[in-house]
N, C-alpha and C positions, 0 to 999 in steps of 0.2 A: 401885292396890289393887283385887283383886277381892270383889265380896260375892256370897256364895252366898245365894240360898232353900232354904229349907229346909220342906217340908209333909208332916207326918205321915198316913199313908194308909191305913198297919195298926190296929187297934185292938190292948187290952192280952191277951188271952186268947193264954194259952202262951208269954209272952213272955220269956225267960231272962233272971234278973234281971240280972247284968252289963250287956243290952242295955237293960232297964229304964232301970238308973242311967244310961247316958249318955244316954237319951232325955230324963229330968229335968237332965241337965246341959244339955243346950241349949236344954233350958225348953220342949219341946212334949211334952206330956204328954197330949193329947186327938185322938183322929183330927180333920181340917181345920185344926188350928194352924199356924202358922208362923208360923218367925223368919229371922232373919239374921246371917250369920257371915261374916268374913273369910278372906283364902285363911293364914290358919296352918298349920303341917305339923300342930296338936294335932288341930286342927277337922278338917283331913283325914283325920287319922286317926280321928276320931270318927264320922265320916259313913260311912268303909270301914265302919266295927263294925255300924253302924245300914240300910244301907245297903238288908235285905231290910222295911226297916217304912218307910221315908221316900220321897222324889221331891225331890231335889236340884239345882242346875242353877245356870247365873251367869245373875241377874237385871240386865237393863237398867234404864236413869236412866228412860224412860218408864214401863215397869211399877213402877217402885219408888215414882213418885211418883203414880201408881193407889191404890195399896197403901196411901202416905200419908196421901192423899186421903178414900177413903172409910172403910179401916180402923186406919187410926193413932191412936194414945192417946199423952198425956205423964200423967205422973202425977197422977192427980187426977181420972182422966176425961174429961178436956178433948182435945177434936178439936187434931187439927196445926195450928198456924197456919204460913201460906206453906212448904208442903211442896216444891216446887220447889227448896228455899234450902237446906231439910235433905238432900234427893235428894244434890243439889251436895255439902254440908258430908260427908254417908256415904261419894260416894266420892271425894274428898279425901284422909278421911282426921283434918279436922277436929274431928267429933265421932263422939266413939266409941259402939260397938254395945253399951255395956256402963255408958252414962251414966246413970246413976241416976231424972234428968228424963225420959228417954225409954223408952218400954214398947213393946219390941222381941220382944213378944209378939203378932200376928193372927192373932183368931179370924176364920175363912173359914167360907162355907157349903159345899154340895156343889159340884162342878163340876157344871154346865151339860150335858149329854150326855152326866155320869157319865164316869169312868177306864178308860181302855180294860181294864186286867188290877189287881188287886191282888194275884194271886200268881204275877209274871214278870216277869222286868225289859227294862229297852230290847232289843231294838224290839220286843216283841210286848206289853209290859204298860209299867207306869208307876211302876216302882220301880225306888232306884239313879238315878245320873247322867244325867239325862235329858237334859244341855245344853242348847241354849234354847227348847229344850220348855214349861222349867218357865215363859216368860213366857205361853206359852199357858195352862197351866194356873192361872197365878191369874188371869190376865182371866177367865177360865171360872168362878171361885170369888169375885169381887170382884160 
């Protein structure tokens, strides 16, 4: 199974609400959020719709457990314990992105040396399917 990152990069001004809504359906509703999603044809079609406001890409088992690491929550507030195990169990398959106990919601800060473009997609800017770009880009945000 693949998981895609997903990091919101546009902010909301002039946003067409159509693209609004699916941006609240994948739960990143703030510029520097990010979540995660599996390769569903829904999600891929959602990503196409989103695709000039986002920076998507398939995240690696190391970035992922970065990601856990320092920005991970379960409910409650409470930090990941042994994120390595979860890393494994996401892409398994085991537990799912939509588990209740896990908040599959990361707040990020800015990148590091800033976005190369936020209005132009690969290769000249950093929106749209950036491939595995996108693990550069959250070590840059973690």
């Amino acid at each position: 199974m693949k998981l895609f990152a997903i990091v919101r990069v546009r902010g909301p001004v002039k946003v067409n609400y159509e693209i609004n809504d699916t941006l609240e359906m994948l739960r990143i509703t703030r510029v520097n959020h990010a979540t995660l999603v599996d390769d569903r044809p829904q999600y891929l079609g959602m990503l196409q719709k989103v695709k000039d406001y986002v920076a998507f890409g398939e995240i690696s088992k190391e970035t992922l457990v970065k990601l856990l690491t320092k920005r991970g929550v379960i409910v409650g507030e409470q930090p990941v314990k042994n994120p390595k195990d979860l890393a494994e169990k996401l892409f398994s398959g085991q537990v799912k992105l939509n588990d209740p106990s896990f908040e599959n919601v990361f707040r990020l800060r800015p990148p590091s040396q800033g976005y190369k473009s936020t209005k132009s997609s690969q290769p000249f800017g950093q929106l749209g399917d950036i491939g595995a770009d996108i693990n550069d880009l959250l070590s840059r945000m973690l």
